[in-house]
C-alpha positions in Angstrom: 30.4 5.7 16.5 27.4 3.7 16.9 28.4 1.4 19.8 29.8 3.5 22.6 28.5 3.0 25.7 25.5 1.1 24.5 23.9 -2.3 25.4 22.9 -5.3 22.4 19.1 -3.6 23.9 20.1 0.1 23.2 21.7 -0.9 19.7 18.5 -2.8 18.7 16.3 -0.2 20.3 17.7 2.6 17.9 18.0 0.4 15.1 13.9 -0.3 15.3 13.7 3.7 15.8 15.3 4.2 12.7 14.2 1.5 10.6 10.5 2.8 10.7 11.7 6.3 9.4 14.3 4.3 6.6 11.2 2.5 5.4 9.5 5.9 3.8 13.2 6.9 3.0 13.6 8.3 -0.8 15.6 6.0 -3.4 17.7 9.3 -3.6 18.6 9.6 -0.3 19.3 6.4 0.4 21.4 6.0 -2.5 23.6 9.3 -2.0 24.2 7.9 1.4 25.9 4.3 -0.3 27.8 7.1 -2.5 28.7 8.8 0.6 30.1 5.6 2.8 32.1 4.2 -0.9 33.9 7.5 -0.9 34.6 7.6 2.6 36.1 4.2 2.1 38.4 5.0 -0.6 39.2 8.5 1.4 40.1 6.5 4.8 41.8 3.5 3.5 45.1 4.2 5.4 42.7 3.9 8.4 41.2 0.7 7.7 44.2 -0.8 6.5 45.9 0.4 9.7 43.1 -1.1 12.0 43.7 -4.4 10.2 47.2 -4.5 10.5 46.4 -4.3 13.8 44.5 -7.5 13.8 46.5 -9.4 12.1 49.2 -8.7 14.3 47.3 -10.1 17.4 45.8 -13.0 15.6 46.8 -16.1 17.0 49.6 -18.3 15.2 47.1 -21.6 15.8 44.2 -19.9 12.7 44.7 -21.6 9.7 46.3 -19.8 6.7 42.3 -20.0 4.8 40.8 -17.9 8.0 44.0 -15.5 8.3 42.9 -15.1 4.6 39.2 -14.2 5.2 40.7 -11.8 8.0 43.2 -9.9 5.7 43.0 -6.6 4.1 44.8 -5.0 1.6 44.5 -2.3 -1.1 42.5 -3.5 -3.7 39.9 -5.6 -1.4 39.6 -2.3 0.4 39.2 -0.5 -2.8 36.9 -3.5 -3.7 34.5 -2.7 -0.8 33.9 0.4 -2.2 33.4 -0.6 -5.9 31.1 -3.2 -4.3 29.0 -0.3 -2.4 28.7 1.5 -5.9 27.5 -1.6 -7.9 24.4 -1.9 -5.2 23.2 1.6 -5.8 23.8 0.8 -9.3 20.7 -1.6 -8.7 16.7 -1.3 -8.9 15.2 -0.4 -5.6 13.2 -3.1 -4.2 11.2 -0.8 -2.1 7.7 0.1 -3.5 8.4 -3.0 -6.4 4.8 -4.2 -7.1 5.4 -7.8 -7.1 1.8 -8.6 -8.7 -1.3 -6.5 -8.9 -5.5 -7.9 -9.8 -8.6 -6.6 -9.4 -11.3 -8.3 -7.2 -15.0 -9.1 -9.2 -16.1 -6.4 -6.5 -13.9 -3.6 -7.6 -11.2 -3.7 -5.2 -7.9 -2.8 -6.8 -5.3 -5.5 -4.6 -1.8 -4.4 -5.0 1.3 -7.2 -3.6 4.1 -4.7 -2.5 8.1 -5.3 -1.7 8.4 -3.5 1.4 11.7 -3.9 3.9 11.8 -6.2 7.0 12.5 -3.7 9.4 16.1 -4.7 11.7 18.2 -7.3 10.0 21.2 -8.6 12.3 23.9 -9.9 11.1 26.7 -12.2 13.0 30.1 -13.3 11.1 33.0 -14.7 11.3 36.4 -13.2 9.9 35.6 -11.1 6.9 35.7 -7.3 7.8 34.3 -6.6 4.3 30.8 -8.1 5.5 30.6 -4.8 7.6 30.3 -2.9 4.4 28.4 -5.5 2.1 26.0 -6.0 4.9 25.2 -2.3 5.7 25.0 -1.5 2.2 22.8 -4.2 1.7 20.4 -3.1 4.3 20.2 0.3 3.8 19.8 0.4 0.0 16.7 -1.9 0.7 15.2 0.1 3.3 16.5 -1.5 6.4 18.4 -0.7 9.7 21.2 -3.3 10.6 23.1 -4.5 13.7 26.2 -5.9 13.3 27.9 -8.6 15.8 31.4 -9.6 14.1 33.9 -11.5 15.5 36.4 -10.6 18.1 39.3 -11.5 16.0 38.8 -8.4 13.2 37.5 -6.2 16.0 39.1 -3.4 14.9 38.7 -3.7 11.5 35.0 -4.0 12.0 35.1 -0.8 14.1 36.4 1.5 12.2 34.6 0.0 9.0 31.1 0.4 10.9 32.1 3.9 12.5 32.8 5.4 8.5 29.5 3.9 7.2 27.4 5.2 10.4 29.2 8.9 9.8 28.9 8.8 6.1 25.1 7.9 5.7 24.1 10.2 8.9 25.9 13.0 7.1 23.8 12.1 4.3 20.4 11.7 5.4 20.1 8.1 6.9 18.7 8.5 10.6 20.5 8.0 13.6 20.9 4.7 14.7 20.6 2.7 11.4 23.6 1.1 11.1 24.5 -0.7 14.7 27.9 -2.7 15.9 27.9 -5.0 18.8 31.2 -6.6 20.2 33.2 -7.9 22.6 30.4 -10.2 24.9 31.1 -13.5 24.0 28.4 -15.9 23.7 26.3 -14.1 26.4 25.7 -11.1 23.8 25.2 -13.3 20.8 22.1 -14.8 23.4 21.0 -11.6 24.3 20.7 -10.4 20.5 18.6 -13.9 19.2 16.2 -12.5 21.5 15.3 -9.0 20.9 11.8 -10.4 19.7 10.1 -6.8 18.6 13.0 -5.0 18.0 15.2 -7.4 15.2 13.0 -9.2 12.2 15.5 -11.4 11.4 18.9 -12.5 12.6 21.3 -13.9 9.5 24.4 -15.7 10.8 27.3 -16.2 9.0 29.6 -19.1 9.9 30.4 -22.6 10.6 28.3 -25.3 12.6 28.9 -24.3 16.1 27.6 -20.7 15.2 24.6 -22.0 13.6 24.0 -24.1 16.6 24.9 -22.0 19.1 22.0 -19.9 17.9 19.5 -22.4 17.5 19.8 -22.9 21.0 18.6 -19.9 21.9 17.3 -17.7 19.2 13.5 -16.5 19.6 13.6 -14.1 16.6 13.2 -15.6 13.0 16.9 -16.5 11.2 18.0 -17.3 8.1 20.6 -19.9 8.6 24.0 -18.6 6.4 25.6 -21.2 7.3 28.4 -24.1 6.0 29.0 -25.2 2.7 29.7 -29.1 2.2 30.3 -28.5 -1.3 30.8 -31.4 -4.0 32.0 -31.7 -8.0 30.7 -34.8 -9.8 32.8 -35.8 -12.9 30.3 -38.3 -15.0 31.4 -40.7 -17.9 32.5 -39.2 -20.9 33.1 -35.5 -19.7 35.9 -33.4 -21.0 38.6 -34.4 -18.8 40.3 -31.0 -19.6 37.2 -29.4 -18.5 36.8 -30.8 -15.8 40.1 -30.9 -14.1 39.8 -27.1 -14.6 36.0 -27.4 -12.9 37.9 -28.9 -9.4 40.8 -27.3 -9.5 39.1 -24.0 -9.7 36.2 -24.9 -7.3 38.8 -26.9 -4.9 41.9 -24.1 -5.0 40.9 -20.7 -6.1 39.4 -20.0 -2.2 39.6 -22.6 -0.3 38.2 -20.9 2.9 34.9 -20.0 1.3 31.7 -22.1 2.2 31.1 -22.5 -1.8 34.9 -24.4 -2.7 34.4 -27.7 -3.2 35.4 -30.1 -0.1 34.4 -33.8 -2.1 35.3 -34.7 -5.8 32.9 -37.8 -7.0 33.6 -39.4 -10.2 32.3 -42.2 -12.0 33.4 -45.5 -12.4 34.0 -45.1 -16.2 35.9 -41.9 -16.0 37.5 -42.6 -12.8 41.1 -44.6 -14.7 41.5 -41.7 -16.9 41.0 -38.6 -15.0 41.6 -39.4 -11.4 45.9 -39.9 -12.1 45.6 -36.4 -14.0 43.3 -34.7 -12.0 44.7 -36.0 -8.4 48.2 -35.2 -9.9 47.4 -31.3 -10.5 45.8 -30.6 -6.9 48.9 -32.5 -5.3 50.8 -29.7 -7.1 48.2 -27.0 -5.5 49.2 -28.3 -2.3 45.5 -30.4 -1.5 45.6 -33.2 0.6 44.0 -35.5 -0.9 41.7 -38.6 1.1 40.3 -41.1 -1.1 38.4 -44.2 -0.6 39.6 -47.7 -2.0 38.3 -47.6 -5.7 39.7 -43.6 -6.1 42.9 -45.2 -4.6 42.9 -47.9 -7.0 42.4 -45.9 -10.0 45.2 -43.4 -9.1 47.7 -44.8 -10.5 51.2 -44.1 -9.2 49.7 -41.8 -6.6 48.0 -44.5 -4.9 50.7 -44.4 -2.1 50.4 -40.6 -1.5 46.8 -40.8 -0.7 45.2 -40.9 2.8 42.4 -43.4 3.4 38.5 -41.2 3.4 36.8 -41.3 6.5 33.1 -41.7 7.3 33.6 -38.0 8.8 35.6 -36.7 5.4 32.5 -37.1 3.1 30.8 -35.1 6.3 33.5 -32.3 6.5 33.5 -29.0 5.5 37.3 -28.6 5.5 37.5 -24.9 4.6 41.0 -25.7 4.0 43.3 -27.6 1.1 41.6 -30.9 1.4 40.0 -32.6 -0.9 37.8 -35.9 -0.1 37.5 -38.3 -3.4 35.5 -40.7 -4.1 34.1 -43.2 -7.1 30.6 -44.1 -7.8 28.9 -46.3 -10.4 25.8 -43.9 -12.1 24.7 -40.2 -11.1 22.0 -41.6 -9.4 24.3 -42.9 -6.5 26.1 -39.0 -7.1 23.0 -37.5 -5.9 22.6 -39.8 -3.5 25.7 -38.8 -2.0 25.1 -35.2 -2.4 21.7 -35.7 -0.6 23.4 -37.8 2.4 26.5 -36.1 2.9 25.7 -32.5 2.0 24.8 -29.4 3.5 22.7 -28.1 0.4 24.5 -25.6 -0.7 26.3 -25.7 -4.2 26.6 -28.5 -6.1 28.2 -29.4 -9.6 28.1 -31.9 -12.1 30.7 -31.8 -15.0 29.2 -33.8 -18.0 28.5 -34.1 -21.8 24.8 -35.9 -21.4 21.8 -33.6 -21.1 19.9 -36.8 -19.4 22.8 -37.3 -16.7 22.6 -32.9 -16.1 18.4 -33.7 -15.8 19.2 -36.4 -13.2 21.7 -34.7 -11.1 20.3 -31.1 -11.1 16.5 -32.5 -10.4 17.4 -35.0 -7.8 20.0 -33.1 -6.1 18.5 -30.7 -3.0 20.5 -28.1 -3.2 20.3 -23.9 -2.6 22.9 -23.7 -6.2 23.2 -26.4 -8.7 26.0 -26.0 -11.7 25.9 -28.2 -14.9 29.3 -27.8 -16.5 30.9 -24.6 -14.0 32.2 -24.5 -10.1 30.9 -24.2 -7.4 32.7 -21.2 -7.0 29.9 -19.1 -8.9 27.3 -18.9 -5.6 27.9 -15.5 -4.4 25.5 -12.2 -4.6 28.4 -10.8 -6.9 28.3 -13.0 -9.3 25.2 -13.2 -9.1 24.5 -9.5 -10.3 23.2 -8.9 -6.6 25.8 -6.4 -6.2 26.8 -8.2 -2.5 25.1 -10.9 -0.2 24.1 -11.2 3.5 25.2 -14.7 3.1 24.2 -18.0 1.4 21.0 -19.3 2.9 20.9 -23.4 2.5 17.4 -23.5 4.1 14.2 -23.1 1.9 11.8 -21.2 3.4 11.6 -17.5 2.7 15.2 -17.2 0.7 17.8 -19.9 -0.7 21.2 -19.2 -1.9 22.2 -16.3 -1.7 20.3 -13.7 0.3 19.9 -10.5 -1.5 18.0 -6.9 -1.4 14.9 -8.6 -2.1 15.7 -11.3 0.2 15.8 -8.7 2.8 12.3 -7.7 1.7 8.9 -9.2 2.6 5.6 -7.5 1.0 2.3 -6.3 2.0 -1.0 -6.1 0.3 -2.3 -2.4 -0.2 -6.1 -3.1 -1.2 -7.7 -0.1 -2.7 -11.4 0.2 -3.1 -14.1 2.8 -3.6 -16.4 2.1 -0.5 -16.8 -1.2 -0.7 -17.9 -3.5 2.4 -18.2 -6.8 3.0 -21.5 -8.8 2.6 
């Protein structure tokens, strides 16, 4: 197992060791060594189902049913890890991909070439199954990882890392390419934002006080995965049977997830109409549900049951049942709300008018925008990725979700037949 008796230096130092000899690695090998860890998976499920049991039992009554859901294992997410592992070597190798290729007026032959980062680290909250995503991730695209999880899946996270280091050593990987930190508190997570020459890039995967705790500190580059302020607009004259399917699935199906939707918008001339119906269903999902005055005016018989919207709400990523609602007067205020309140991650409009979908998906500054669909669609899976780091709601280098190529930057490889410079 990867992190006994080692430092955060020591994990990143054989990480960077191994990354240089996984960057001339064959497609073959790397690929039987993602066979390797999915089989190991399926063969040692008792053993990762055990581990997990065991960190469930010692997590604290205060989390909130969402996170205890992240946290949780069972038999088919297990068995899901490892289908997930299969559907990534399923995929093209970014590796050697020429991205674009000319030739110069003086002969030289100037090729643009994928080629991995080096040491991607990853830090996240909760979800054991990032382990595997992550290292799967990484490794089919050429790179060594270091993982940092949290304390509260600790030993889920052990055991998950110590089958996918034993499976891809056996297998060909080298030594040292898939690393797990744990256990040092906020000191550590310090200690690995600055390995500056030994990690390329740090991705962290988590709420607000992650991201900033990081951006205290960091000195390597990062790729903010961070939260998901998430909205649904409902415009005048959409199907209301649409789109009371649109929230409810982009509201309930995961609540805990950054993509679910945490504010429902809906215009003025929709709002009598669909708000009584729409508010009516999530109260039956269990949602708790804060509107403003003109969403509470238009619900009807359920004006009573509603609690009064903050200025926070519309700010609030509630990763939880609650739903903020609110009612605005033309798309163009929508998207101004979207822009103001939101974090840029996914955002939806639910319409019949190609000119109000222009509006909202050109004006709204967003990683993921949906026309007619939830929210709930911005994930590497879905996306026919195979897995994700993580959502990236920043825009330089990768947006949304964050990819084998987005773990990829390129080099030119200029060919030429003597040629020098005049």
């Amino acid at each position: 197992m990867a992190t006994i008796a080692q430092s955060v230096a020591d994990v990143c130092r054989a990480a960077k060791r191994a990354s240089r000899e996984l960057a001339r690695l064959d497609t073959g090998t790397r690929d039987a060594a993602l066979n390797a860890i999915a089989d190991a998976i399926d063969a040692r499920a008792a053993e990762i189902l055990d581990a997990n049991a065991r960190d469930m039992e010692a997590a604290s009554a205060d989390l909130s049913p969402a996170f205890r859901d992240k946290m949780r294992l069972d038999a088919a997410r297990v068995t899901a890890m490892a289908e997930g592992v299969r559907a990534i070597v399923a995929l093209r190798d970014p590796v050697g991909e020429v991205i674009e290729g000319f030739r110069l007026p003086n002969g030289l032959d100037v090729r643009k070439v994928r080629v991995p980062l080096g040491v991607v680290a990853v830090v996240y909250e909760a979800r054991p199954n990032v382990t595997i995503d992550c290292t799967a991730l990484a490794l089919k695209s050429g790179n060594a990882i270091v993982l940092r999880g949290s304390s509260q899946v600790a030993n889920s996270n052990a055991v998950l890392a110590a089958i996918a280091t034993e499976a891809a050593t056996a297998a060909g990987v080298p030594e040292g390419a898939v690393g797990l930190v744990a256990g040092g508190g906020r000191e550590e997570l310090a200690e690995l934002a600055t390995q500056e020459g030994l990690v390329d890039l740090i991705v962290p995967r988590g709420g607000e006080g992650l991201k900033a705790a990081l951006k205290d500190v960091a000195t390597v580059p990062v790729i903010y995965a961070a939260s998901g302020n998430c909205h649904v607009y409902v415009d005048a004259g959409a199907d209301l049977d649409t789109a009371e399917a649109i929230v409810l699935n982009a509201k309930t199906q995961r609540p805990g997830v950054c993509n679910a939707a945490e504010t429902l918008l809906v215009h003025r001339d929709a709002a009598a109409e669909f708000l009584p119906r729409a508010l009516r269903a999530l109260r039956e999902a269990g949602v708790e549900l804060r509107a403003d005055a003109r969403a509470r005016a238009a619900a009807g018989d359920l004006a009573d049951s509603l609690l009064d919207a903050t200025d926070d709400d519309w700010d609030t990523e509630f990763l939880a049942l609650v739903l903020a609602v609110g009612v605005v007067d033309s798309v163009e205020e929508a998207v101004e709300h979207v822009n103001r309140h939101g974090s840029g991650h996914s955002e939806a409009i639910v319409t019949p008018s190609a000119e109000s979908a222009r509006v909202f998906r050109d004006g709204v500054d967003a990683a993921c925008v949906y026309v007619n669909a939830s929210t709930r669609f911005t994930d590497g899976f879905e996306f026919g990725m195979g897995a994700e780091i993580g959502n990236s709601t920043q825009k330089l280098h990768a947006r949304g979700p964050i990819g084998m190529r987005e773990l990829c930057t390129y080099k030119y490889v200029v060919e030429g037949s003597g040629q020098v410079r005049p």
